[in-house]
C-alpha positions as CSV (number, residue, x, y, z in Angstrom):
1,X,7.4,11.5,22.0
2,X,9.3,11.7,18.8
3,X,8.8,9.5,15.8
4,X,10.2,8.9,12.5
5,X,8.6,8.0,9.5
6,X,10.3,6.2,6.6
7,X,9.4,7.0,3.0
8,X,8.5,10.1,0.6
9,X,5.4,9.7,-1.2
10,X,1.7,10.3,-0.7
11,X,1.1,7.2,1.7
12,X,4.0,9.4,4.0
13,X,2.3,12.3,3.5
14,X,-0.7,11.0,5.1
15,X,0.2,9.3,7.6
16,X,2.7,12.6,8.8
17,X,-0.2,14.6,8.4
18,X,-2.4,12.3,10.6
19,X,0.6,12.0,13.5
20,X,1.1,15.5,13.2
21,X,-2.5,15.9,15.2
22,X,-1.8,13.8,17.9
23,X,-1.3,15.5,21.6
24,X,1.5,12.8,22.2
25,X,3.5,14.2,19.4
26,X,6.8,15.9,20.3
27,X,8.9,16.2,17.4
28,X,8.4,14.3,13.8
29,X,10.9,13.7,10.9
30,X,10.8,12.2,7.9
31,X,13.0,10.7,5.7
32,X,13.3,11.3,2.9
33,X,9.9,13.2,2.9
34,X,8.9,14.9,0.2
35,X,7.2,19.0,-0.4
36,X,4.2,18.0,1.6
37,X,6.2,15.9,4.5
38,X,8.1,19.4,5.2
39,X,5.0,21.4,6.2
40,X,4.2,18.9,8.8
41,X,7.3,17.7,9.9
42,X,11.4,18.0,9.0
43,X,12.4,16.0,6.7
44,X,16.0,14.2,6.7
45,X,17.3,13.1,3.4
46,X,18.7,9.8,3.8
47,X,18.8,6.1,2.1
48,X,16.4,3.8,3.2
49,X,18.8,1.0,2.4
50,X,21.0,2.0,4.9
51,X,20.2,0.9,8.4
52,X,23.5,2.0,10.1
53,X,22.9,5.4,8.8
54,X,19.0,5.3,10.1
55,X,20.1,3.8,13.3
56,X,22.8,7.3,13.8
57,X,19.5,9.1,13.1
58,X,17.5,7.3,15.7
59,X,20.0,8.3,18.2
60,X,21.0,11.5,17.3
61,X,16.8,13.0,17.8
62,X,15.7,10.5,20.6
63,X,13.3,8.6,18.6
64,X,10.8,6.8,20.3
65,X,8.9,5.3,17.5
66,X,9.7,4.1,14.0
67,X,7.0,4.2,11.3
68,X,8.0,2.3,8.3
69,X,6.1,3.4,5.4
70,X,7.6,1.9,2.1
71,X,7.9,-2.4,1.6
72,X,11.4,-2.9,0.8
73,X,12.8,-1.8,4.0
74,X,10.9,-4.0,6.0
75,X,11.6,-7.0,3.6
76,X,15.0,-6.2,3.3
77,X,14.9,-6.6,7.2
78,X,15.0,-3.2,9.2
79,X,12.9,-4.8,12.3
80,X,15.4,-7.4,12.7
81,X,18.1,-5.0,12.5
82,X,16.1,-2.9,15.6
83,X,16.0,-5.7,17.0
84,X,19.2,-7.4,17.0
85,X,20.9,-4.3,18.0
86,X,21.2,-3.8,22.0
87,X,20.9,0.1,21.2
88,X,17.6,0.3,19.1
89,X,15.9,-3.0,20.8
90,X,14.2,-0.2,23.0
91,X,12.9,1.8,20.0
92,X,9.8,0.6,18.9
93,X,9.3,0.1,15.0
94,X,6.0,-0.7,13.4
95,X,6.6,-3.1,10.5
96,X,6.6,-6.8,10.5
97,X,10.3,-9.0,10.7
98,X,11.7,-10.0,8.1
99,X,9.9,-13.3,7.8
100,X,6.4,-11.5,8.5
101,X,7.6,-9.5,5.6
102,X,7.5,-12.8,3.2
103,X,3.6,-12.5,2.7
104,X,4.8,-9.2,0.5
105,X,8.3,-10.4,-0.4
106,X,7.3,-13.6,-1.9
107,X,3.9,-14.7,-3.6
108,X,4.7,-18.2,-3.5
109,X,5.5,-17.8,0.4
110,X,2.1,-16.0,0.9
111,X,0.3,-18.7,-1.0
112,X,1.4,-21.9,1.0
113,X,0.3,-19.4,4.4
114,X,-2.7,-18.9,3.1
115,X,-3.2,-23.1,2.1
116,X,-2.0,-23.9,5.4
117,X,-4.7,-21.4,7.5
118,X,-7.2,-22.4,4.9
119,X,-7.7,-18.6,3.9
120,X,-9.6,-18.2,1.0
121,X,-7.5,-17.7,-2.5
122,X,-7.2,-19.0,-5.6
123,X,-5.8,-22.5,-6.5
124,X,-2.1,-22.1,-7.8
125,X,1.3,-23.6,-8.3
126,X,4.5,-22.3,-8.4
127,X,7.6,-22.8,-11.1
128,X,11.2,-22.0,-11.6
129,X,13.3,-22.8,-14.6
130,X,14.1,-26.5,-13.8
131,X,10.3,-27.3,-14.0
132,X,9.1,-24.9,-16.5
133,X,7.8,-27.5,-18.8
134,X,5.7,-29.1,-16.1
135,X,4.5,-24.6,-15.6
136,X,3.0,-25.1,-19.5
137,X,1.6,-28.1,-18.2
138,X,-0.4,-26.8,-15.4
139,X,-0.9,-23.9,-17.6
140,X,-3.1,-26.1,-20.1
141,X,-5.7,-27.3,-17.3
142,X,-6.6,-23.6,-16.7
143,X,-9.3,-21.7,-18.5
144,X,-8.0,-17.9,-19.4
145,X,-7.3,-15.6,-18.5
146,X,-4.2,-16.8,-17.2
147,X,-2.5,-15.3,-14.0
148,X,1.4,-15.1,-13.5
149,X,3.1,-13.9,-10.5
150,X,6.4,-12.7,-10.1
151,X,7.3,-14.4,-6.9
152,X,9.6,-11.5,-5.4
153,X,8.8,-7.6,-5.0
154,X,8.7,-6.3,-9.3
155,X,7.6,-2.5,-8.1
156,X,4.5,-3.3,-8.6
157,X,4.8,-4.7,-12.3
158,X,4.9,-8.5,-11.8
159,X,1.6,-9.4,-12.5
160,X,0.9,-10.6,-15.8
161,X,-2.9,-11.2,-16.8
162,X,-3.0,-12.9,-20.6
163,X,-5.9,-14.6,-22.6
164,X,-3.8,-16.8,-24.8
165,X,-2.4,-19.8,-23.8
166,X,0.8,-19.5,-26.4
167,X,0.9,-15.9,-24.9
168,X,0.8,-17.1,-21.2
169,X,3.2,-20.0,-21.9
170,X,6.0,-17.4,-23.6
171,X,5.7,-15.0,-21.1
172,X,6.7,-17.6,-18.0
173,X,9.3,-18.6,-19.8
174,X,10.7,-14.8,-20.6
175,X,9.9,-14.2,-16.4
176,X,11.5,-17.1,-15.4
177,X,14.6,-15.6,-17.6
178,X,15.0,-12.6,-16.0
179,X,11.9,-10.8,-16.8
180,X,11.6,-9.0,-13.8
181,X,14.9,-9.9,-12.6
182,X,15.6,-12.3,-9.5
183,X,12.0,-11.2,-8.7
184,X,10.8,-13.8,-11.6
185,X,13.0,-16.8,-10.1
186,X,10.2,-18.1,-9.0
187,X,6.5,-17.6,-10.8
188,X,3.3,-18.2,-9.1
189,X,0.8,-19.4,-12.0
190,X,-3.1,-19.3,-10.9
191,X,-6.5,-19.7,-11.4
192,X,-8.1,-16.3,-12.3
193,X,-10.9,-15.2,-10.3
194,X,-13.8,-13.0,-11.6
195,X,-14.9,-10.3,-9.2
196,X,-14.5,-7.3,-8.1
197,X,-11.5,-6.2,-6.2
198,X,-11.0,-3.9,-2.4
199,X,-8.8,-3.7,0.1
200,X,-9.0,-4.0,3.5
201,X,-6.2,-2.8,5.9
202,X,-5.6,-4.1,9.4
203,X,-3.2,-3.1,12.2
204,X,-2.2,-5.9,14.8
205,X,0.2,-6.3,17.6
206,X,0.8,-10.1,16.7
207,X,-2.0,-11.1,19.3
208,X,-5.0,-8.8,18.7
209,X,-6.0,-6.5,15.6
210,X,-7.9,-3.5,14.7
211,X,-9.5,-3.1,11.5
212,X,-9.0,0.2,9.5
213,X,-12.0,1.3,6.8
214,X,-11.9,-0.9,3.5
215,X,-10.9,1.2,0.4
216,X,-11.1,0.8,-3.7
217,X,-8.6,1.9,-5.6
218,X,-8.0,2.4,-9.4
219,X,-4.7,0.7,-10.8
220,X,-4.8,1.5,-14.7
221,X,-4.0,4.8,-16.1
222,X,-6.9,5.3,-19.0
223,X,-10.5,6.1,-18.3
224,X,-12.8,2.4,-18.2
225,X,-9.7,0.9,-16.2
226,X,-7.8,0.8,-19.8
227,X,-4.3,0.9,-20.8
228,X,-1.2,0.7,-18.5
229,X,-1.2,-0.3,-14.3
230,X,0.5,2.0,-12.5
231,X,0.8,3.0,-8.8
232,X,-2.7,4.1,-8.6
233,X,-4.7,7.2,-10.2
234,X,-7.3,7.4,-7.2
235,X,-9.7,5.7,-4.5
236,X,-12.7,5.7,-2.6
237,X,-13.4,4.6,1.2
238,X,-16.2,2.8,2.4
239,X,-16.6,0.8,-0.9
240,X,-20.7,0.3,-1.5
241,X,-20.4,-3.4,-1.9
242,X,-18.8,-4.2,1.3
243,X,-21.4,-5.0,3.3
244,X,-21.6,-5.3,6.5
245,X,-21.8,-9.4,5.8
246,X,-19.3,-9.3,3.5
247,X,-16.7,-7.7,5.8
248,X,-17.8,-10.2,8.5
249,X,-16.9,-13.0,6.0
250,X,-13.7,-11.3,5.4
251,X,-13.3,-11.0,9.6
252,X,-13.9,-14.6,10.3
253,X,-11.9,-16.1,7.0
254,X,-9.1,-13.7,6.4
255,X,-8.2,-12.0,9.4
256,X,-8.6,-13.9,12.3
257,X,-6.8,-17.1,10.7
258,X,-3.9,-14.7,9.3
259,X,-3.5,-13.1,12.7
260,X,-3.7,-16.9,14.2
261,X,-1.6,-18.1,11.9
262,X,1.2,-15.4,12.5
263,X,1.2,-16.3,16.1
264,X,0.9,-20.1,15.5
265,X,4.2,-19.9,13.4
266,X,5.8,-17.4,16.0
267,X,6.4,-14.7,13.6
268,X,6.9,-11.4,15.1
269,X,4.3,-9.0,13.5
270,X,3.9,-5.5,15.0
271,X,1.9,-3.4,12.1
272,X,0.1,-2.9,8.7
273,X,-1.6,-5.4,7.0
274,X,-3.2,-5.4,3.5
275,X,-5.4,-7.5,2.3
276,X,-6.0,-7.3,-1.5
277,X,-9.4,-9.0,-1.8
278,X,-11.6,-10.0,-4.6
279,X,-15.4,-10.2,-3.8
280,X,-16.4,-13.4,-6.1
281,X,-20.4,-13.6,-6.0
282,X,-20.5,-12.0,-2.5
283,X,-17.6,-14.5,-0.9
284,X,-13.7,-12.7,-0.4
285,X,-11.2,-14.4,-2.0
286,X,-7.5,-13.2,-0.9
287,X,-5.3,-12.3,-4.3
288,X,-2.5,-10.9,-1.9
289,X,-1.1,-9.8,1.2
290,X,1.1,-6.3,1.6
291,X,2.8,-5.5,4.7
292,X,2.0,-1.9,4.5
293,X,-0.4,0.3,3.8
294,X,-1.4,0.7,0.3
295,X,-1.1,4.1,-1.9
296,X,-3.1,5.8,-3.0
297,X,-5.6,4.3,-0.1
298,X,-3.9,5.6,2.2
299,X,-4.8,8.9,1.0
300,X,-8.8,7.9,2.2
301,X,-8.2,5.5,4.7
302,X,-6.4,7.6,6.8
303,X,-8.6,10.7,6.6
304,X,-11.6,8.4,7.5
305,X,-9.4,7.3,11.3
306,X,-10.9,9.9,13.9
307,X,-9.1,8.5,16.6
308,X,-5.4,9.2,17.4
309,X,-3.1,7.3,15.5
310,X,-0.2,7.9,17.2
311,X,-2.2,6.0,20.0
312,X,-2.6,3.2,18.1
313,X,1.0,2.5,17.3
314,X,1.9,3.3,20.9
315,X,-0.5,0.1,21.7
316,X,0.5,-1.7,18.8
317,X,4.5,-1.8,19.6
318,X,3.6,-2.1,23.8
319,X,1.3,-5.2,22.4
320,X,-1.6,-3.7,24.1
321,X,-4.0,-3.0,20.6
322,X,-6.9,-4.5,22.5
323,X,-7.0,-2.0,24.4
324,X,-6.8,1.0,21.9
325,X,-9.5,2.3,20.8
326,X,-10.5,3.6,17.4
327,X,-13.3,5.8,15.6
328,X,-14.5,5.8,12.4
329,X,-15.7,8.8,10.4
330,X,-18.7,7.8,8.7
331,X,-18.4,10.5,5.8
332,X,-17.0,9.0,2.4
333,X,-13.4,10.1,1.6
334,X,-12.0,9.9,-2.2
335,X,-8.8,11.1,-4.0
336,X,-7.7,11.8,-7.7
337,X,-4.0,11.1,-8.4
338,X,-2.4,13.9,-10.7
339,X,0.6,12.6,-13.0
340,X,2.8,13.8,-14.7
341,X,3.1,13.5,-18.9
342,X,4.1,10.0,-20.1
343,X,3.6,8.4,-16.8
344,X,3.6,5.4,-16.1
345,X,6.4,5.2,-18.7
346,X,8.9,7.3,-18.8
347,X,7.9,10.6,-17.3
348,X,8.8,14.1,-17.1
349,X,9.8,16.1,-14.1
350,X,11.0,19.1,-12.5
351,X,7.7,21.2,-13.5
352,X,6.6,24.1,-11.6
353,X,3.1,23.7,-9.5
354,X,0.9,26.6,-9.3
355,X,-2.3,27.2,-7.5
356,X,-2.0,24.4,-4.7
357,X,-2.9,27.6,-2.2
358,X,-6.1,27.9,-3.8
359,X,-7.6,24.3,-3.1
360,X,-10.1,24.5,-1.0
361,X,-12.7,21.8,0.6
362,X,-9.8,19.1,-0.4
363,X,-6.7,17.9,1.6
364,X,-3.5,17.6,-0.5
365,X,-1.3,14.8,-0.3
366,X,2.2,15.1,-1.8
367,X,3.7,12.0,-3.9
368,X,6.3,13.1,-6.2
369,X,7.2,16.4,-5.2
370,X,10.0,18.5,-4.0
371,X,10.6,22.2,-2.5
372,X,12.8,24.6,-4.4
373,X,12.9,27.7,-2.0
374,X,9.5,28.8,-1.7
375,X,8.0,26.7,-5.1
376,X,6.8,23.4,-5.3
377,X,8.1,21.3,-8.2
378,X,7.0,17.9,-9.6
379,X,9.5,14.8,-8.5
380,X,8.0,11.7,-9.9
381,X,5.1,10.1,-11.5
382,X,2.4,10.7,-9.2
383,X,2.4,13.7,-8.5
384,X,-0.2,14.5,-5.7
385,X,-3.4,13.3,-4.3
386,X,-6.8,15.1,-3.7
387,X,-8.5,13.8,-1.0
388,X,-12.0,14.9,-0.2
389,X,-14.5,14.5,2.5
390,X,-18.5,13.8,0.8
391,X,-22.0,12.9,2.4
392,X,-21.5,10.4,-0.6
393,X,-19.0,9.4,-3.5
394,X,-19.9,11.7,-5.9
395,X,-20.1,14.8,-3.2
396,X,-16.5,13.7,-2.5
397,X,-15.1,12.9,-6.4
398,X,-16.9,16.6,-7.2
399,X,-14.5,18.6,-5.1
400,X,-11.8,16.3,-5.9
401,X,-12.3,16.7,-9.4
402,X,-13.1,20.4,-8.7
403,X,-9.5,21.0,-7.4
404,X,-7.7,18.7,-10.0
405,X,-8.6,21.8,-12.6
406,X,-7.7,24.3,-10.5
407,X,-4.3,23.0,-9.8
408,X,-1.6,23.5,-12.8
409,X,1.6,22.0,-13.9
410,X,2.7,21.3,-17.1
411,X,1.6,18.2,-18.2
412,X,-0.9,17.4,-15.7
413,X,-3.0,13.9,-16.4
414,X,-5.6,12.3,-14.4
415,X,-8.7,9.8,-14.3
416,X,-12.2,11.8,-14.9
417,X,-14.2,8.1,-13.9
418,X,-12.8,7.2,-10.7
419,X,-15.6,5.4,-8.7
420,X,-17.2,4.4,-12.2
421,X,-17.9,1.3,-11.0
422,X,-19.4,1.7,-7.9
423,X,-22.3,3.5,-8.9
């Protein structure tokens, strides 16, 4: 069969590289793709804002599946294009509808869900401007840190976490003025929970579910979690403290009723979920959903699938997931994000890579990178990721880490202490 995927960073790269193993595999493209994309696939350069334009493309190469990699897309509604279009309804796409795509595309959306299925989360309220007074208000019966919440999609920046009340009380006012844009219309304000934080990814068909390895992954740019969030500088799949009882907590109070609840409201829901958890005291707390797959954990999650993934999807868009079945490597996978200088402010680009054909014992994932005849150049923040297989964490992290010196570019930055807290 041929499929397309839809995006151009590291998560594309390895999920492309995992398709790219399967026997049903005819033909892949990617688009936009990026440097890595194009050594397992072709990769089409085209705006993932415009639908009519994907829908020629879909045509034009016979594709059986669509993969949607990226969030906005399937926000901004691409499966109810597919599906409202007597042409494509035939084509199967794996990505929520455009209502499924709410748990991402709006916190306070994703809240009232979870109240209504009685999924663990934290307590909350949301404001916009017309009740921003009563938003101080609630803000004063919570003990700090405080937690603000963009409501919409910010790029990943619409979290604010702020120990002074004054602080916390300013800074709803400047997000609820246009902040983060009409992403800060609406702000979710809530309680602060102290744990530790995983993910856990799932796959469903809207009826059954398969659940993918957990990962941990490593948001702030400086050593110690310091400084900075960014996109991610790294992770590590299985995560020690997930238990075996924990994940069945997580099963049994997360996943079934979100899967149940889905279904209950009739929402069409053929693909990735993520759960951003936060283990309080051994019990999972849900801080948010994404209707994708998350990046950088992609970059272990996906290694860590023995099974054929292009399988999976196949049951997943026939509605047939209970049926699929899927393997688990057992080794530990980890990656180590390289940036570029100044990232994640304003970063530089367009710097020659050197040595990525001497890596060895690692699997390299592509983020922000682009061809230029036979050289590879650097095309956004995150650059690439390192994944490596380990009989443990620090097996895995040592040839990571191993590799992350051997590749060059100019301005090359990355975390030396991901997994620091794990061990």
């Amino acid at each position: 069969m041929n499929i397309l995927l839809l995006g151009s960073g590291g998560r594309e790269h390895a999920l492309a590289w995992k398709m790219s193993q399967s026997k049903k595999l005819d033909k892949l493209y990617i688009a936009p793709g990026n440097a890595g994309t194009a050594a397992v696939g072709e990769n089409i350069d085209i705006d993932l804002s415009d639908f009519p334009a994907i829908k020629n493309l879909v045509k034009e190469k016979q594709i059986n599946i669509v993969v949607v990699g990226p969030e906005q897309p399937l926000v901004d509604g691409i499966s109810d294009f597919f599906d409202s279009d007597s042409e494509l309804k035939k084509v199967a796409l794996i990505g929520p509808s455009t209502i499924g795509a709410k748990l991402e595309g709006s916190k306070d959306f994703a809240k009232e869900f979870m109240q209504k299925y009685n999924i663990p989360t934290a307590k909350y309220q949301s404001f916009n401007k017309s009740t921003l007074q009563k938003g101080k208000k609630f803000l004063e019966t919570l003990s700090p840190p405080y937690v603000l919440k963009a409501d919409g999609l910010a790029a990943g920046k619409g979290v604010l976490i702020l120990d002074d009340l004054n602080e916390a009380k300013i800074s709803l006012e400047e997000m609820l003025n246009g902040q983060f844009g009409s992403a800060s219309q609406t702000v979710v304000i809530e309680e602060f929970l102290d744990g530790i934080e995983l993910s856990v990814f799932v796959i469903t068909d809207g009826n059954s579910y398969k659940i993918l390895p957990e990962a941990k992954d490593y948001k702030r740019i400086g050593e110690g979690d310091t400084g900075l969030n960014t996109g991610g500088m790294g992770a590590v799949s299985p995560v020690p403290f997930a238990s075996k009882d924990f994940l069945d907590k997580v099963e049994e109070r997360v996943i079934k009723p979100t899967v149940l609840g889905l279904k209950t409201e009739g929402i069409k829901y053929r693909g990735f979920i993520f759960l951003g958890l936060m283990n309080v005291k051994g019990e999972p707390f849900i801080i948010e959903y994404n209707v994708r797959m998350g990046d950088p954990e992609t970059e272990v999650v996906i290694p860590r699938i023995k099974s054929d993934i292009v399988d999976l999807f196949e049951h997943t868009a026939q509605g047939t997931l209970s049926r699929a079945i899927i393997e688990i490597e057992e080794r530990t996978c980890t990656t180590v994000m390289l940036v570029s200088k100044g990232y994640p402010e304003k970063y530089e680009k367009g710097k020659k890579m050197a040595n990525l054909d001497k890596v060895t014992e690692s699997q390299l994932f592509h983020a922000g990178t682009i061809n230029d005849g036979s050289s590879i150049y650097t095309n956004g923040g995150r650059v690439i990721a390192i994944s490596s297989y380990g009989k443990n964490m620090d097996e895995a992290l040592q040839k990571s880490y191993k590799n992350a010196e051997i590749i060059e570019f100019e301005g090359k930055n990355y975390r030396k202490d991901i997994g620091f807290d794990l061990k």
